[in-house]
C-alpha positions as CSV (number, residue, x, y, z in Angstrom):
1,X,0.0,0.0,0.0
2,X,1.4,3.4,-1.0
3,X,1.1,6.7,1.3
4,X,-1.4,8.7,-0.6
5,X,0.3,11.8,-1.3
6,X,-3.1,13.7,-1.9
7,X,-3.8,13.3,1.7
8,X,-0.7,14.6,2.8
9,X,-0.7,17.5,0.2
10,X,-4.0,18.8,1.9
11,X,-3.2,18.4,5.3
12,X,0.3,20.4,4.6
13,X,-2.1,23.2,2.9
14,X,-4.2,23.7,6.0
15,X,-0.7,23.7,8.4
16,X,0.6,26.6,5.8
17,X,-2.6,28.1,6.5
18,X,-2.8,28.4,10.3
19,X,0.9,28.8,10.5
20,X,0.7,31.5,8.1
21,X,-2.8,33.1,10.4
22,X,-1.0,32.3,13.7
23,X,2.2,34.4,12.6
24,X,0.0,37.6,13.1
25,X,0.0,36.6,16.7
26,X,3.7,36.3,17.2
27,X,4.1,39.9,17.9
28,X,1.2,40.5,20.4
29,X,1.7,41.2,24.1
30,X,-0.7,39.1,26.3
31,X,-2.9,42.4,26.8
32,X,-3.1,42.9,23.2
33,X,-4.0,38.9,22.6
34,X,-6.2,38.1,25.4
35,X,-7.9,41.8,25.0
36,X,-10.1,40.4,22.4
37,X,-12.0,37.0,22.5
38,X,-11.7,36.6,18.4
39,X,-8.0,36.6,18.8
40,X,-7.8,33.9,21.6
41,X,-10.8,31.7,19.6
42,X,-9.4,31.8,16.7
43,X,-5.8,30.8,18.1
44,X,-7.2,28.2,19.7
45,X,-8.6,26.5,16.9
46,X,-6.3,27.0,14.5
47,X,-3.2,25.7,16.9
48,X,-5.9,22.8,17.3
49,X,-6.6,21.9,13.2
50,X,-2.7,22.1,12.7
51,X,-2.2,19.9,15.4
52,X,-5.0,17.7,14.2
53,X,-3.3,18.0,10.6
54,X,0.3,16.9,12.4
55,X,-1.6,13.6,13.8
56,X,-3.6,12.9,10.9
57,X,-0.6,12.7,8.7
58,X,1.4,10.6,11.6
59,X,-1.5,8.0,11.3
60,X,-1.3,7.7,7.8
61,X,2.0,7.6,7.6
62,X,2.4,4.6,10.9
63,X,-0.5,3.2,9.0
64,X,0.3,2.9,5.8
65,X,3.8,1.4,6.2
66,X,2.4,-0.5,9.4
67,X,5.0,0.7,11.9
68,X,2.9,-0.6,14.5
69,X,-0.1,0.9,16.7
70,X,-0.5,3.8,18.8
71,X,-3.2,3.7,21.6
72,X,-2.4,8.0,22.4
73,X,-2.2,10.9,20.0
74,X,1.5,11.6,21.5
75,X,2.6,7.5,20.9
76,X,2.3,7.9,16.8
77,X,5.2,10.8,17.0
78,X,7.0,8.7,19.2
79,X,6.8,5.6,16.6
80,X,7.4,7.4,14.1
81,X,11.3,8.8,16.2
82,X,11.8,5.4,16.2
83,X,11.3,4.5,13.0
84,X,13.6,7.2,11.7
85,X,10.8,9.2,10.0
86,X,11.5,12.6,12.2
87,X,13.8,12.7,15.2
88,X,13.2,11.3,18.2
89,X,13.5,15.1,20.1
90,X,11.2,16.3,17.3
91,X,9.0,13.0,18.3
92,X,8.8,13.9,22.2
93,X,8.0,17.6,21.5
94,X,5.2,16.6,19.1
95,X,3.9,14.5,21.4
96,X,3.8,17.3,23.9
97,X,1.9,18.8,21.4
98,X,-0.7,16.5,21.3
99,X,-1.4,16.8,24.3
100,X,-1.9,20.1,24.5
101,X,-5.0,19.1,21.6
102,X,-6.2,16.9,24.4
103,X,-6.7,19.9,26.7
104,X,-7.9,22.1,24.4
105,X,-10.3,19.4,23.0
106,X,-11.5,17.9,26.2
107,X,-10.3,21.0,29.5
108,X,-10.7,23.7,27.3
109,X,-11.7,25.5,30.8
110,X,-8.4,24.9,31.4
111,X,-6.3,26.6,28.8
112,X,-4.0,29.0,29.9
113,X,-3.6,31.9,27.7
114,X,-0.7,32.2,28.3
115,X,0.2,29.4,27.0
116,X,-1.4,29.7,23.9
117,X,0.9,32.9,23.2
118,X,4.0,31.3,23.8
119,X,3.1,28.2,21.5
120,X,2.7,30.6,19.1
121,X,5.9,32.2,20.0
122,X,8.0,29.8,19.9
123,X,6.9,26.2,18.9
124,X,5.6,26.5,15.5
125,X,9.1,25.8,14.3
126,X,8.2,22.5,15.5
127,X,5.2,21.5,12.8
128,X,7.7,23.3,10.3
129,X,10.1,20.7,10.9
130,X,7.9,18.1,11.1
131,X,6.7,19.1,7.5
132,X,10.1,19.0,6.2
133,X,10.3,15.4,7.9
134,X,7.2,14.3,5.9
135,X,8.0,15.5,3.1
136,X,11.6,14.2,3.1
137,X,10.0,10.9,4.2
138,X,7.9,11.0,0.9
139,X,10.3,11.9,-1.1
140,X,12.4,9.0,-0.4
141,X,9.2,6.4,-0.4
142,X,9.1,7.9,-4.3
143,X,12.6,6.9,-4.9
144,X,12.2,3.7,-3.2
């Protein structure tokens, strides 16, 4: 079974898109982002449909080439370190990741704000990499 490169594509073009929304956070104080409840919302759920996008293409990936099963969002990143696909640092800050989308999805009470902004801040670079990864990955499945 081959990795359908058409469902990769599209999940890459929604990351692009949030990324590319979420970069008009990165220079907000946390008066200026939590001053208006559009801004926070619509972090929120964009940070939560990339994230989505990340795992989505993880389980296709692990499933496709059946590196095995993962019974938690954060365990696909982690096989997929260990099978070489991304690194395995890259794997365990994914997986922190994913379960931030756990508390947005299911303590979204919870969410600190703060939090939110700094993700913005500073761990984007992290789903950047990760598409690099995939897209490295697919490259080389073509050549195989």
């Amino acid at each position: 079974m081959k990795i359908d490169q058409d469902v990769i594509e599209a999940k890459l073009d929604i990351i692009e898109r949030n990324l590319a929304f979420l970069d008009e956070f990165k220079g907000m104080d946390y008066e200026e982002f939590c001053g208006s409840y559009k801004n926070v919302q619509s972090a929120k759920y964009s940070l939560l449909e990339l994230i989505e996008c990340c795992i989505g293409m993880a389980s296709h990936i692990i499933a496709v080439r059946g590196m095995g099963r993962a019974e938690e969002y954060r365990e696909m990143f982690y096989l997929l370190g260990e099978r070489g696909v991304i690194e395995k640092a890259l794997a365990e800050r994914l997986g922190d990741m994913a379960g931030f989308r756990n508390l947005l999805v299911h303590r979204y009470g919870d969410v600190d704000n703060t939090i939110v902004l700094e993700m913005i801040g500073s761990e984007l670079e992290d789903v950047v990499e990760f598409e690099r990864a995939v897209v490295q990955f697919m490259e080389y499945e073509a050549g195989r």
